[in-house]
C-alpha positions as CSV (number, residue, x, y, z in Angstrom):
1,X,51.0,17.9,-28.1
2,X,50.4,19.7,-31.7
3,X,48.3,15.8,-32.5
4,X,46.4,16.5,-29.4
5,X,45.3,19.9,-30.4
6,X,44.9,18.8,-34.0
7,X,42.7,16.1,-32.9
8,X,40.7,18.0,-30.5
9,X,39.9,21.0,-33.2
10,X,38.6,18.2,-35.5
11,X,36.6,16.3,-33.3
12,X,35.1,19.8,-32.4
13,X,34.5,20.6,-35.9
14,X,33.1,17.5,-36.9
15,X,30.2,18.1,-33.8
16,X,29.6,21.2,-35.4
17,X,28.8,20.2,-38.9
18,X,26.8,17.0,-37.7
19,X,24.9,19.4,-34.9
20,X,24.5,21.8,-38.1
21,X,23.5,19.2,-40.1
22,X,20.8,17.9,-38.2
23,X,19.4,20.7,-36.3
24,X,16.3,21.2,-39.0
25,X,15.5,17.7,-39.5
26,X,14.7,17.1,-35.9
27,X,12.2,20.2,-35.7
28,X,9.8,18.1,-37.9
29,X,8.5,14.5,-37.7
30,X,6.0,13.1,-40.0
31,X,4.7,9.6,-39.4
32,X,1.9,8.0,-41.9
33,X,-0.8,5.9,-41.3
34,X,-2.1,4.3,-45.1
35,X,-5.3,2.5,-46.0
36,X,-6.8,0.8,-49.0
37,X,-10.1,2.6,-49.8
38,X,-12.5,0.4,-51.6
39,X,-11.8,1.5,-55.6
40,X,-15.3,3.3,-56.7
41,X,-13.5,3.4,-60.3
42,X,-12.4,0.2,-61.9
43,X,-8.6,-0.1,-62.6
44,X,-7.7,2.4,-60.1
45,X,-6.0,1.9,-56.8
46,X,-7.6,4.6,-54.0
47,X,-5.7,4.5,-50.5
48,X,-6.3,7.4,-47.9
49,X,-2.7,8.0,-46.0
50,X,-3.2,10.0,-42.5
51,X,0.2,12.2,-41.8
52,X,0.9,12.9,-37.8
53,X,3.1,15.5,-38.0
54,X,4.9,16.7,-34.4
55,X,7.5,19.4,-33.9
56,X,7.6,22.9,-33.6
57,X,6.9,25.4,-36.5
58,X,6.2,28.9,-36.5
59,X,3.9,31.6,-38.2
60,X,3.8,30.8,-42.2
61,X,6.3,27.6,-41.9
62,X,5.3,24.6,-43.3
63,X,6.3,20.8,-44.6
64,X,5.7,19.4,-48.4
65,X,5.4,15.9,-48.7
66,X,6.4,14.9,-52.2
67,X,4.9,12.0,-54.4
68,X,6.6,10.4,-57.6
69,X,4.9,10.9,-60.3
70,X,5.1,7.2,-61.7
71,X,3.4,5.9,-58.9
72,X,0.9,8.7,-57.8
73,X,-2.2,10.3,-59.7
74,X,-5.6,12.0,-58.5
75,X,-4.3,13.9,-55.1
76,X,-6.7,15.5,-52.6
77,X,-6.4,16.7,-49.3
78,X,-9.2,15.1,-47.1
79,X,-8.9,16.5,-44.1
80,X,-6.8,19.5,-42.5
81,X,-6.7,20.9,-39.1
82,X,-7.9,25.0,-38.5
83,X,-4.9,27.0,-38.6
84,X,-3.7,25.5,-41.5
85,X,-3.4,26.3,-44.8
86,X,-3.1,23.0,-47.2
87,X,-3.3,22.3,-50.5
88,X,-2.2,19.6,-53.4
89,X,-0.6,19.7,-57.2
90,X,-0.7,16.7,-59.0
91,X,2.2,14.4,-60.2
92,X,3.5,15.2,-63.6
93,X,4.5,12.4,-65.8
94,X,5.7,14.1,-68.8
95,X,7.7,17.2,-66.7
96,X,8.8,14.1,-64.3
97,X,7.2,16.5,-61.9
98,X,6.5,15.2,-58.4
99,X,3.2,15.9,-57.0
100,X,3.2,17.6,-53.9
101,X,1.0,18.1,-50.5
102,X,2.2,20.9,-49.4
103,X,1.0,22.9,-45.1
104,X,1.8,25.8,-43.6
105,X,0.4,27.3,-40.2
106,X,-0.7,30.6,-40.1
107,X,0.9,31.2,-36.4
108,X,-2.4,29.5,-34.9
109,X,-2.2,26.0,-36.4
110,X,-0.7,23.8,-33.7
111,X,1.3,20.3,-33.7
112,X,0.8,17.7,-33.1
113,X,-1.7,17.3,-36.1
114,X,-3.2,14.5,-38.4
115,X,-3.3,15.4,-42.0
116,X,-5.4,13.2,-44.4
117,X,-4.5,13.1,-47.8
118,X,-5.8,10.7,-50.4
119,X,-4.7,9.4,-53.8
120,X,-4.7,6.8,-56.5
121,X,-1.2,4.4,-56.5
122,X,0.0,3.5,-59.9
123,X,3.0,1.7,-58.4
124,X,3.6,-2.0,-57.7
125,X,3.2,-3.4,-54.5
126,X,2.0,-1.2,-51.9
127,X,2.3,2.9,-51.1
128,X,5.0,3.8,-48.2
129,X,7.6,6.1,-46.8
130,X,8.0,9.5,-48.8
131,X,10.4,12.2,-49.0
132,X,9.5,15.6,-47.2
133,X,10.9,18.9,-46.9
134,X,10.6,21.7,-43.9
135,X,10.2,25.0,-45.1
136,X,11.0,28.9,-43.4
137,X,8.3,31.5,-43.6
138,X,10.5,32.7,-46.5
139,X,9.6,29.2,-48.1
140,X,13.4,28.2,-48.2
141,X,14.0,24.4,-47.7
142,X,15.5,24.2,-44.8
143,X,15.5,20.4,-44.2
144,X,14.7,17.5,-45.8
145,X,13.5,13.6,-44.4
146,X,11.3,11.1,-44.7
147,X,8.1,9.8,-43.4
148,X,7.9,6.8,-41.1
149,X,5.3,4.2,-40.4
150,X,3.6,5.5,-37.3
151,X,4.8,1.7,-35.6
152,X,8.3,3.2,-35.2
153,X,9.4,5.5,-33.0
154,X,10.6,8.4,-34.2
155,X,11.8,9.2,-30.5
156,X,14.0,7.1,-30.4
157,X,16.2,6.6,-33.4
158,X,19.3,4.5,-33.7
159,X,22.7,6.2,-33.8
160,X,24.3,6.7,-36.8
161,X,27.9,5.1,-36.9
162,X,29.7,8.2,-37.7
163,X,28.0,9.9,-34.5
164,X,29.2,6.9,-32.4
165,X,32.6,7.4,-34.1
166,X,32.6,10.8,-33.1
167,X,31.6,10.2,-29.3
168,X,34.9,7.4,-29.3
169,X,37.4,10.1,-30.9
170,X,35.8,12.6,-28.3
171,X,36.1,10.7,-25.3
172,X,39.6,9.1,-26.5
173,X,40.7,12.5,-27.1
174,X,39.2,13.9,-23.6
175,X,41.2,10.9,-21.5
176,X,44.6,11.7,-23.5
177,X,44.2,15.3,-22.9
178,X,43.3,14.3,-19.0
179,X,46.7,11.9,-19.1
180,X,48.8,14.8,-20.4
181,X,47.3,17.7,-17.8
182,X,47.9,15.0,-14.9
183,X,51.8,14.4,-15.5
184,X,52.2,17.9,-15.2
């Protein structure tokens, strides 16, 4: 009986902290489009990267996508939608400063919106998924991801293991608890 309980409690707390956990991340998704721009500079690497960002923010919120400053130089924001405020800072290489792109609405910007951004890539290979953080109207972090290739389908994301571990425990836990009520 006191296992029962024990078990129950702690399935129910771990729900909480993963529902916590994740309830910022999954107001903001930012999927990238890149393209090689033809370099008008020799020795430099131009690409152009469109952001489609879908969610829900409100008045003065906002998302900064960050770039490493040993692969990133010469930021620019192409191309923002009316309604929102945009703007870049450069990658430091001495601070190890990352160089950001950062958005907020000012209550009339709506999502979903394409952001174009472009830059030169000092990196090897090729440019791809970044980090980015969500931030309040008070400009607090309040979650933090990463962008996705617009050919997957943030919709539809596969489950974790420790969320599938915690839908067995709640479901064993549910048909012990049903077992014990019924021999009653």
């Amino acid at each position: 009986m006191i296992f029962v309980k024990l078990l129950r409690q702690l399935i129910a707390a771990g729900i909480l902290v993963f529902a916590i956990q994740n309830a910022g991340a999954a107001a903001l998704t930012v999927t990238y489009t890149m393209f090689d721009l033809t370099d008008s500079t020799p020795g430099t690497d131009r690409w152009q990267v469109t952001y489609h960002v879908t969610g829900s923010l409100t008045a003065f919120e906002g998302f900064n996508v960050l770039f490493a400053p040993t692969d990133f130089v010469g930021l620019a924001a192409e191309s923002v939608p009316s309604g929102w405020f945009a703007y870049t800072i450069g990658p430091d290489l001495i601070f190890a400063a990352d160089g950001i792109f950062s958005a907020s609405t000012d209550g009339t910007g709506a999502l979903p919106a394409d952001f174009i951004v472009s830059f030169d890539w000092t990196g090897s290979g090729t440019p791809g998924s970044q980090s980015y953080e969500i931030f309040d109207d008070s400009f607090n972090v309040v979650a933090i991801s990463a962008t996705m290739p617009a050919a997957i389908d943030p919709g539809n994301p596969l489950p974790e293991p420790g969320s599938l571990f915690l839908i067995g425990a709640g479901l064993a836990a549910f048909v012990m608890g049903r077992r014990k009520y019924q021999k009653r």
